[in-house]
C-alpha positions in Angstrom: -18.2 18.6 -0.5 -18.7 22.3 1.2 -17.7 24.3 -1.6 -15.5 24.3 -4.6 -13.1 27.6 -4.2 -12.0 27.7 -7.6 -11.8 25.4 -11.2 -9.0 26.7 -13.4 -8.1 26.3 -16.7 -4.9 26.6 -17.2 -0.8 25.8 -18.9 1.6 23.9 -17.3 5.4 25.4 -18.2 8.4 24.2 -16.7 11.1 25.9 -14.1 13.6 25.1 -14.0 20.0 -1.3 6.5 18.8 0.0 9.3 15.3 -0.8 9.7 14.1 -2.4 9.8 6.6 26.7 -4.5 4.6 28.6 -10.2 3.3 32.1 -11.9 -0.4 32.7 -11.7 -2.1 30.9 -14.7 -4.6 32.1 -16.6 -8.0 31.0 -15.2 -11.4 30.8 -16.9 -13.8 29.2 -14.4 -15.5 26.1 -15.2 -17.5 23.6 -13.4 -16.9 20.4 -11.5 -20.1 18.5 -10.2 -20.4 16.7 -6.8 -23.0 14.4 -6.5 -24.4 13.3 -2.8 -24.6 9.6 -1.9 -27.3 7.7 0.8 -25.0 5.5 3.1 -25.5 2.0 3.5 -26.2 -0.6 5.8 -24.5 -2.5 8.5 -22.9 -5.6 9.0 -21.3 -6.2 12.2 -18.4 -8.8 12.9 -17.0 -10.2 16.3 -13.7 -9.2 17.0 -10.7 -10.4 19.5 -10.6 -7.2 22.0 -6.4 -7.7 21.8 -4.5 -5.6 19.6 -1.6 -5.9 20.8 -1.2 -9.3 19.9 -0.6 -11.4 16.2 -3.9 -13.1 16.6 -6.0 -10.2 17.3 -5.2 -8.6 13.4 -4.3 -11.9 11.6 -6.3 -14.9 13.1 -4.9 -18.8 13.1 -7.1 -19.1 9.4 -5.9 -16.1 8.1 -2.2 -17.4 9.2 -3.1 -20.5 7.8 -4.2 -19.1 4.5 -1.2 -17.3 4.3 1.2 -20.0 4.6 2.8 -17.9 7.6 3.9 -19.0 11.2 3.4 -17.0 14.1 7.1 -16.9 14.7 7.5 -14.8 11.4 5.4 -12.2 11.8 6.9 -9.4 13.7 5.1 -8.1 16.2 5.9 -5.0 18.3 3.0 -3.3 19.0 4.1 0.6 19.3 5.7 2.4 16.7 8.3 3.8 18.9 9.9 0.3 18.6 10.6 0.7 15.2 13.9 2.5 15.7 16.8 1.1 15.5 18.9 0.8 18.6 21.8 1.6 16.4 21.2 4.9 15.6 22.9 7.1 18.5 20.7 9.2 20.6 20.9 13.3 20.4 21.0 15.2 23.4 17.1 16.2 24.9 18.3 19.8 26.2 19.7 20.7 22.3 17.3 18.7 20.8 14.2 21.2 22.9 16.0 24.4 21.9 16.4 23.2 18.0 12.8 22.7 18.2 12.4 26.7 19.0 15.4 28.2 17.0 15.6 25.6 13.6 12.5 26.6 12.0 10.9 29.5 9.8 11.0 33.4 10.0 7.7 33.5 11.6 7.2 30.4 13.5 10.5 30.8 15.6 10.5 31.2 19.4 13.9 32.5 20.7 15.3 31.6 23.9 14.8 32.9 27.0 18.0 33.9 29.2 18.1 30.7 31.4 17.5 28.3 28.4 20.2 29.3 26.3 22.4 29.5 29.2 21.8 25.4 29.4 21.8 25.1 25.9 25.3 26.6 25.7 26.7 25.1 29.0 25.4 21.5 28.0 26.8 22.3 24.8 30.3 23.5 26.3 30.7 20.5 28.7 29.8 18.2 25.5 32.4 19.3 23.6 35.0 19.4 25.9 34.1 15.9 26.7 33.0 16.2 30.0 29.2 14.3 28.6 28.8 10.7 27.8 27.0 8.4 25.9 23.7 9.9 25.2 24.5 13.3 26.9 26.8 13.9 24.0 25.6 16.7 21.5 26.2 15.3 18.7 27.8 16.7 15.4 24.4 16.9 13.5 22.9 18.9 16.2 26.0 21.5 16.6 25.5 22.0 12.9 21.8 23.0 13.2 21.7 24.1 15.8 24.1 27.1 15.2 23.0 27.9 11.9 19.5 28.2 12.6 21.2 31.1 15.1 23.2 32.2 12.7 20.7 32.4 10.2 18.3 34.1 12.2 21.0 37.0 13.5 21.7 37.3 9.5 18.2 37.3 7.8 15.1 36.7 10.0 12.9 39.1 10.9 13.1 41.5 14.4 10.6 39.5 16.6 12.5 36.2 15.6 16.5 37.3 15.7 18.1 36.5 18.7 16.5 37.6 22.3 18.1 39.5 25.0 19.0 36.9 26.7 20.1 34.7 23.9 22.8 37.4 22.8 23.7 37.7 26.9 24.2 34.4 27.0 26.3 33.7 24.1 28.4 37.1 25.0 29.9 34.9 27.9 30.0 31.8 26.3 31.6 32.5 22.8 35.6 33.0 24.1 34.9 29.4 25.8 33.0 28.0 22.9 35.5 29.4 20.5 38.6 27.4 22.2 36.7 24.2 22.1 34.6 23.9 19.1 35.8 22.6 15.6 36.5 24.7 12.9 33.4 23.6 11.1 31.3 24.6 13.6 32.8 28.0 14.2 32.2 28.6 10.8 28.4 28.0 10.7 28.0 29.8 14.1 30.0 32.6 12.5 31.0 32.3 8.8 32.0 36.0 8.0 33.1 36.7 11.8 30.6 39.6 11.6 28.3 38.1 14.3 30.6 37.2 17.2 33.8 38.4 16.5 36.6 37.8 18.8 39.0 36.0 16.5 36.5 33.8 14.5 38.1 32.0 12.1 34.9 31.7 9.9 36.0 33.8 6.9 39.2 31.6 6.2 37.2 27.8 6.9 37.7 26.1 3.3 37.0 22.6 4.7 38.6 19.2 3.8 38.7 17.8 0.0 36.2 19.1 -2.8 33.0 18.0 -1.3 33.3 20.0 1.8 34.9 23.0 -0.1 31.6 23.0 -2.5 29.4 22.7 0.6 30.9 25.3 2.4 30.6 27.9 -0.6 26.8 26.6 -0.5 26.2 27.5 3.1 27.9 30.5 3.1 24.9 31.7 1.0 22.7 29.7 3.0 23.7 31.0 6.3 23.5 34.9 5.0 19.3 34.1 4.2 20.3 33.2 0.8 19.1 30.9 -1.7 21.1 28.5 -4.4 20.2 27.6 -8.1 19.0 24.4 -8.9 22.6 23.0 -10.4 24.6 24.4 -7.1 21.9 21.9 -4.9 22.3 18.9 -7.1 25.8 19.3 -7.0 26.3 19.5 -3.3 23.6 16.8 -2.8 25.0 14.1 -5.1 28.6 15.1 -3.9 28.0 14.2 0.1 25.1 11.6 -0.6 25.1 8.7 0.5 26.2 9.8 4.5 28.8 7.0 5.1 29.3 6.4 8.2 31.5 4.1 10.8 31.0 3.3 14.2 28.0 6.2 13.9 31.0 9.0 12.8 30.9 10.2 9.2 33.8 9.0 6.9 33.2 11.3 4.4 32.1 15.3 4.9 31.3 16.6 8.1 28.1 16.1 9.8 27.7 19.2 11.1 28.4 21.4 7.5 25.4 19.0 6.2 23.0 19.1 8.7 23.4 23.2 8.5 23.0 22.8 4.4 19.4 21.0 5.2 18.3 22.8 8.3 19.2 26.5 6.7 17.5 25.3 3.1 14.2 24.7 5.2 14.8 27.8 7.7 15.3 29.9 4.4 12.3 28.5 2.8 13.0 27.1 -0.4 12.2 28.2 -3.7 11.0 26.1 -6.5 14.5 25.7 -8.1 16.0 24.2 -5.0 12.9 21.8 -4.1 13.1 20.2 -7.5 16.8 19.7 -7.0 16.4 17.7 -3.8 13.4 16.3 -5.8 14.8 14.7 -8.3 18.5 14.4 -7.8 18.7 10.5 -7.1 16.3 9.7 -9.8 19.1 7.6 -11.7 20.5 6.3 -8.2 19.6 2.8 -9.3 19.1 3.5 -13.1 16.1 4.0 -15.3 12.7 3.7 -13.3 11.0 0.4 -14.3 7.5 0.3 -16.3 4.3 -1.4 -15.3 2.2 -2.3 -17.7 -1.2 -0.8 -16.2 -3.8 1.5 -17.6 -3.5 3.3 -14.4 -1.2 4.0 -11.6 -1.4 6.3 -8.7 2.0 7.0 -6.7 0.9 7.7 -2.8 3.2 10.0 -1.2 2.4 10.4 2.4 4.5 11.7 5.0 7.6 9.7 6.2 7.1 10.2 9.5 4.0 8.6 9.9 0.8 8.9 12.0 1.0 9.1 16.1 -2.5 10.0 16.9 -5.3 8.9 14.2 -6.0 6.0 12.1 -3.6 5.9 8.4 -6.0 4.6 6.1 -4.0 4.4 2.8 -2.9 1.2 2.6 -6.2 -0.3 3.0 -7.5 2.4 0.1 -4.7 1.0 -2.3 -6.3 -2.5 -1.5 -9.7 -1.1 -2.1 -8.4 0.6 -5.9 -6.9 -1.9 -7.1 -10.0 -4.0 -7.1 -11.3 -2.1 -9.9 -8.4 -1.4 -12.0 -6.6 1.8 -10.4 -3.1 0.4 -9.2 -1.1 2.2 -6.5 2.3 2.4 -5.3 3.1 3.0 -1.6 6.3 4.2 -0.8 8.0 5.4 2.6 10.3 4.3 5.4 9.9 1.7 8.4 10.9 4.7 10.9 11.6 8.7 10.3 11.7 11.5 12.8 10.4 13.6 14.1 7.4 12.1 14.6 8.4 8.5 14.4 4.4 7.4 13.8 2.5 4.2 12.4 3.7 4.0 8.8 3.0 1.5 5.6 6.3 -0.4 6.2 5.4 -1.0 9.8 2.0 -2.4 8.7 2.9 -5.0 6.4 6.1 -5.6 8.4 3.8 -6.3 11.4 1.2 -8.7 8.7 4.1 -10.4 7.2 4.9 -9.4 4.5 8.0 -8.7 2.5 9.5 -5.1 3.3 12.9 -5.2 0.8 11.2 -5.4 -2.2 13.5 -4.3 -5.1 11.7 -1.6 -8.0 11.2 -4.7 -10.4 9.8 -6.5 -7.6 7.1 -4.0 -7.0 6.7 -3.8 -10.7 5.7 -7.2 -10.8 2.9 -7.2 -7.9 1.3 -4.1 -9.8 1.2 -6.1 -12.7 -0.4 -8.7 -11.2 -4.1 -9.1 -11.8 -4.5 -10.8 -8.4 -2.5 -7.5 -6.5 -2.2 -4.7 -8.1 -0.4 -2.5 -5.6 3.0 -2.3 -4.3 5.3 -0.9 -1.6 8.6 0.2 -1.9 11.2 0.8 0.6 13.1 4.2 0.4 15.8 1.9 1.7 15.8 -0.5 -1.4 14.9 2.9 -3.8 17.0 5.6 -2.3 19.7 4.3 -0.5 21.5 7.6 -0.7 18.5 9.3 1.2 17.9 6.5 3.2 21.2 7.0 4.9 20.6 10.4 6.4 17.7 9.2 8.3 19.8 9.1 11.4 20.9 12.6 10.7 17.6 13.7 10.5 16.4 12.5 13.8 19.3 14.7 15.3 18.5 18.0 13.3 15.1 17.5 14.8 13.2 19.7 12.5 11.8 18.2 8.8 14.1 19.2 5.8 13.5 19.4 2.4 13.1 16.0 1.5 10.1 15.3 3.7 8.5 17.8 0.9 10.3 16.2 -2.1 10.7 12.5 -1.0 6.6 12.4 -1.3 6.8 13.2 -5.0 8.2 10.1 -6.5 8.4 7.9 -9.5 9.5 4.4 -8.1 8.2 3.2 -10.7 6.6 4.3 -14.4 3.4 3.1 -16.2 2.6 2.7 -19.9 -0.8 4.4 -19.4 -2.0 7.4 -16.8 0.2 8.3 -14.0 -0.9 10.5 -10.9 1.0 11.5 -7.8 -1.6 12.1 -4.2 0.8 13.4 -1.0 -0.2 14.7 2.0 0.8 18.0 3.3 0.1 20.4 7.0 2.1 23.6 6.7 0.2 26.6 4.4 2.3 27.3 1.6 3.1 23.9 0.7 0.4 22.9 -1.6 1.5 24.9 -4.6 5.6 23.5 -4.6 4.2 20.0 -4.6 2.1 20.5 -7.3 4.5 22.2 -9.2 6.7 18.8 -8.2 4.4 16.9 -9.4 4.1 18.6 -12.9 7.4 19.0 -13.0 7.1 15.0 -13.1 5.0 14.8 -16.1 2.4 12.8 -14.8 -1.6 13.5 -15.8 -3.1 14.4 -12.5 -2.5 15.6 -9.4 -3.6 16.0 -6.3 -2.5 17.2 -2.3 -4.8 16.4 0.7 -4.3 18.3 4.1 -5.5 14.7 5.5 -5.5 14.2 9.8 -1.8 14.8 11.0 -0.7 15.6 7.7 -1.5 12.5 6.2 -4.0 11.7 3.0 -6.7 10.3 5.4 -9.6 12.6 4.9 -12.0 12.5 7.6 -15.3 12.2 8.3 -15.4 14.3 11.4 -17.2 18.2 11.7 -14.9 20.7 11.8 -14.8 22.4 14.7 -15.9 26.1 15.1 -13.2 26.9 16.8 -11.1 26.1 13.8 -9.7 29.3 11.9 -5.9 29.0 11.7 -4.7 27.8 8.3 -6.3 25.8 5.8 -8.7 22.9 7.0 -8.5 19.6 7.3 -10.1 17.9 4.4 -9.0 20.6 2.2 -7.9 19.5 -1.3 -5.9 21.2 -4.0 -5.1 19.8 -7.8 -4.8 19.5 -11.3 -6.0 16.9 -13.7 -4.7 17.4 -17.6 -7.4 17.9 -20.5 -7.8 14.9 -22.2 -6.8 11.4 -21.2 -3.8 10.8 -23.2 -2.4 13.9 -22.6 0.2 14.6 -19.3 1.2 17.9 -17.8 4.7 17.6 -19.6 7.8 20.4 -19.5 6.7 22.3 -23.1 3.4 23.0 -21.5 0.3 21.3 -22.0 -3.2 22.2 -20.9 -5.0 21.3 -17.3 -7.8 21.7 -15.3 -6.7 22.9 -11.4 -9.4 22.7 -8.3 -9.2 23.6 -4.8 -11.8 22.7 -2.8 -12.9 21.4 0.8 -14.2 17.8 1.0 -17.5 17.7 3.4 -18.2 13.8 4.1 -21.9 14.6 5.2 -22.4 15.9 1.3 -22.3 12.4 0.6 -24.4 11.0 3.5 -21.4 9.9 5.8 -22.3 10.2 9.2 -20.3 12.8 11.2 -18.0 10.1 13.2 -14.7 11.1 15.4 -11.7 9.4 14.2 -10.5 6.3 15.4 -7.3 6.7 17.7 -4.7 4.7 17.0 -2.0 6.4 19.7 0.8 4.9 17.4 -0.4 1.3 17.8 0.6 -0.4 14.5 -1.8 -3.3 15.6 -4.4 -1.0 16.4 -4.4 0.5 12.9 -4.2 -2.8 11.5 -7.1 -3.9 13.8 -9.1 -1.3 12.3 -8.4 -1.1 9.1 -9.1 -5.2 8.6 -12.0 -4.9 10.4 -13.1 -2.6 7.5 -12.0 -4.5 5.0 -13.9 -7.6 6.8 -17.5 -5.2 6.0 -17.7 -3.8 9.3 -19.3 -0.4 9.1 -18.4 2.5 10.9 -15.4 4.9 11.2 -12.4 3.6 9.7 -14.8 1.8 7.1 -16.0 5.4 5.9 -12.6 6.9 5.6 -11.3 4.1 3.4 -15.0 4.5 1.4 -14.3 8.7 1.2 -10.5 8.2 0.6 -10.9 5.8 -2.5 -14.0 7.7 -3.9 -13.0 11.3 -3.4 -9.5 10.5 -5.1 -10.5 8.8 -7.7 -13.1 11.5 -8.8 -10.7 14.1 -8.3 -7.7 12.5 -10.5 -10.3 11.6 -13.3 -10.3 8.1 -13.0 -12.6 6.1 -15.5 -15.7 5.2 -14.4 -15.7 8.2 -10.8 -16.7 10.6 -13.0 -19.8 10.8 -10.6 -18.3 10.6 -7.2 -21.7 9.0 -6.1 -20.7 6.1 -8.5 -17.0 6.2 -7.0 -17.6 5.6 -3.7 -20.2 2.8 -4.4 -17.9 1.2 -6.3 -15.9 1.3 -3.4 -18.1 0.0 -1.1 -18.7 -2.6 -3.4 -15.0 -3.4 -3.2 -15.1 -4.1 -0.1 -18.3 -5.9 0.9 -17.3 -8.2 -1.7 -14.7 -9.8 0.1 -12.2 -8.5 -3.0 -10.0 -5.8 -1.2 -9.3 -8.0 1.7 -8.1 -10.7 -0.6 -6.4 -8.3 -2.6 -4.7 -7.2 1.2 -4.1 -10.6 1.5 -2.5 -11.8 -1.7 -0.5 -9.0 -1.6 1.4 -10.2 1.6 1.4 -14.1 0.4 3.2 -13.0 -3.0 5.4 -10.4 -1.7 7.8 -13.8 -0.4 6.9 -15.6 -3.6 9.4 -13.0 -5.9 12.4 -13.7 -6.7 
């Protein structure tokens, strides 16, 4: 490990199917000691050079063992393939200049004179139905895409308002735009008709029934640069949730008033208040959470969207813990955009295994000696979130619940909880910690893994590298005292940032394994690695179970030197992959 930046001391307080930001604590440094490990040997296996097939990730003995046929495992070999061919396409032209306008005060690029002049005619023809099919711009991109304009003209900064061009452009498009849009969307492109003028009828838009009238008081705040209090959010979330939809139209409020509600909340930047709103208001969706009875459990919350470029080690980690007692609970979605990557749900849909889990379900394989992990669908946990994901591919950008939906609790334990998520963006870090305390759980940690994801790598950072906070880099808390959790009336906790360095611990500097969203690829690896054989994705799932484990406080990784052998040990015994294995065999046993 390079360094450690800081050990805190400090007091936690409160603030308030398709398929398939806390004050400053006080701080009293401390120490937290690192120990360095020797690697270890070598044990190669042969392996079938086809990933794209069944048979190069389960063989006809594993199949056997499994009880599986060929026929039932699914088998498409890109992520990509995961969507459903139900969800409607949004239109590419929009869909590029959301990717510019819908995003923060700093990181927006406005557009130039000749883009928004396309933007606007496509979006012109569109609505006077002169597009088809997937030319169409659909509701949920109207919606964000105006108010990130809006929103910009209102409250962003000079450099990121509206260009030249942009306010050229919509000068001679506006009388024509205003004569065919709906009323919704005239609001959100100009809710106090102080932007465009010319007759808007923004100021007087109420909406249709109470849901859309308490959304539309929301975004009026929202699309000034404004910010709403943790009540207002869970109001207007549990009011319009879950998205119903028929024949891929919305039977309930409008698309494009929501999709403005979660594209502004991100654009605005949200404050603690309104992430813990979106965090935790389905909680009681499907009732109290169930409780495992482990010693242990450890809730991964990696990104929804999953991994396009580099190997996603996680599930293979969880495999890996749970041979020694720590018990994990995946959770996620088969497919999310933007990125659409490799995700858990792809994996073991790909391996066979059972996908719709229910919560007591899950509950169950944790408990089980012979398992102990689980995955959960967001689609059997969430179904009120799981319905916007079609939205969300259409707003382009990430809203606030790919922060939030990271930080769950699926599923309780009678002894110590943690939460681990992933995170890229700066600024992040601290809000999902403050998530996570808000959750009561003992520790917690957030990786800025490869892509986002947890996977910490083994790789040197490059020289070149100055922008942001590094890969590898960690950031945590982990409460004083084993019993004792990080609950609302404020109870004490160690906090640590610090920057993982693999060769520390005598892991070879190794590039990471591409998987170039290859589900079967990923699996390829990571069973390989599971199998014994050393090398890359071998020494991320060794890093990943250590390193976490020492940095939560797990028994027995209070030397990570111990940690990580006991990982290695996991694995060259044969146990995680059986673990892996039993997993997927009793996941269609349940009933």
């Amino acid at each position: 490990m390079q360094a450690l930046l800081s050990l805190e001391s400090s007091f936690c307080f409160s603030s308030t199917h398709t398929h398939s930001r806390n004050p400053s604590p006080c701080r009293s440094l401390t120490s937290l000691r690192f120990s360095k490990i020797n690697g270890g040997g070598c044990r190669l296996i042969r392996r079938n050079p086809r990933p794209a097939a069944a048979r190069a990730v389960l063989d006809a003995a594993t199949i056997e063992e499994l009880g599986l046929k060929e026929s039932d495992i699914r088998n498409p070999a890109i992520s990509s393939t995961y969507r459903s061919s139900k969800l409607p396409k949004p239109n590419q032209t929009v869909l590029e200049a959301q990717a510019r306008v819908c995003t923060g005060p700093t990181q927006t690029r406005p557009l130039s004179e000749e883009q928004a002049f396309k933007v606007l005619d496509t979006i012109l023809r569109s609505v006077r139905g002169e597009l088809k099919d997937e030319e169409q711009v659909s509701k949920a991109q109207l919606g964000a895409f105006f108010a990130g304009m809006t929103i910009r003209a209102n409250s962003f900064p000079e450099e990121t308002q509206w260009s030249e061009g942009e306010r050229r452009a919509m000068n001679i498009f506006w009388p024509l735009l205003l004569r065919a849009l709906p009323p919704d969307v005239i609001f959100i492109a100009d809710p106090e008709g102080s932007i465009m003028g010319l007759g808007s009828s923004g100021p007087q838009f109420i909406g249709n029934g109470t849901s859309e009238m308490r959304l539309i008081g929301a975004l009026r705040e929202i699309l000034a640069g404004g910010h709403l209090g943790y009540e207002e959010v869970q109001g207007v979330l549990k009011d319009v949730l879950p998205l119903k939809l028929e024949d891929g139209i919305s039977t309930g409020v409008s698309e494009s008033l929501l999709s403005a509600f979660l594209i502004g909340q991100r654009m605005n930047r949200e404050t603690d208040h309104e992430l813990e709103a979106y965090c935790l208001a389905f909680d009681d969706e499907l009732g109290p959470a169930p409780v495992a009875d482990v010693s242990s459990l450890t809730h991964y919350g990696e990104p929804y969207d999953g991994n396009t470029r580099f190997f996603r080690s996680t599930l293979f980690v969880s495999a890996v813990r749970s041979c020694y007692g720590e018990s994990s609970l995946l959770h996620g979605v088969e497919w999310m955009p933007p990125k659409g990557g490799v995700s858990e749900e792809q994996m073991l849909n790909f391996m066979g295994a059972n996908t719709n889990l229910s919560l007591d379900q899950a509950k169950e394989l944790i408990e089980d000696e012979e398992v102990g992990f689980a995955y959960i669908s967001q689609r059997e946990a969430r179904p009120s979130l799981y319905s916007l994901i079609g939205l969300r591919e259409h707003i382009k950008k990430r809203p606030p619940l790919a922060t939030t939906e990271k930080v769950q609790q699926f599923i309780r334990a009678k002894g110590r909880e943690s939460i681990v998520a992933g995170f890229y963006h700066e600024g992040y870090e601290e809000p999902l910690l403050m998530l996570m305390k808000r959750r009561g759980v003992h520790s917690g940690l957030v990786v800025k893994g490869e892509e986002g994801a947890l996977s910490m790598t083994t790789r040197i950072r490059s020289a070149s590298t100055s922008k942001g906070l590094p890969v590898n880099y960690c950031s945590g808390f982990r409460s004083v005292g084993k019993e004792s959790a990080c609950k609302e009336d404020g109870v004490s906790h160690q906090s640590f940032r610090l920057e993982v360095n693999a060769t520390d611990y005598g892991f070879e500097p190794t590039d990471t394994p591409r998987t170039d969203r290859s589900v079967s690829k990923n699996i390829e690896l990571g069973l390989a690695a599971l199998r014994g054989q050393k090398g890359p994705a071998y020494d991320r799932i060794v890093l990943n179970a250590g390193i976490v484990d020492h940095l939560l406080g797990c028994d027995g990784a209070e030397d990570v030197a111990v940690a990580l052998d006991r990982a290695r040990e996991a694995i060259d015994s044969g146990k995680a992959l059986k673990k892996l294995l039993n997993y997927i065999k009793a996941s269609h046993k349940l009933k």
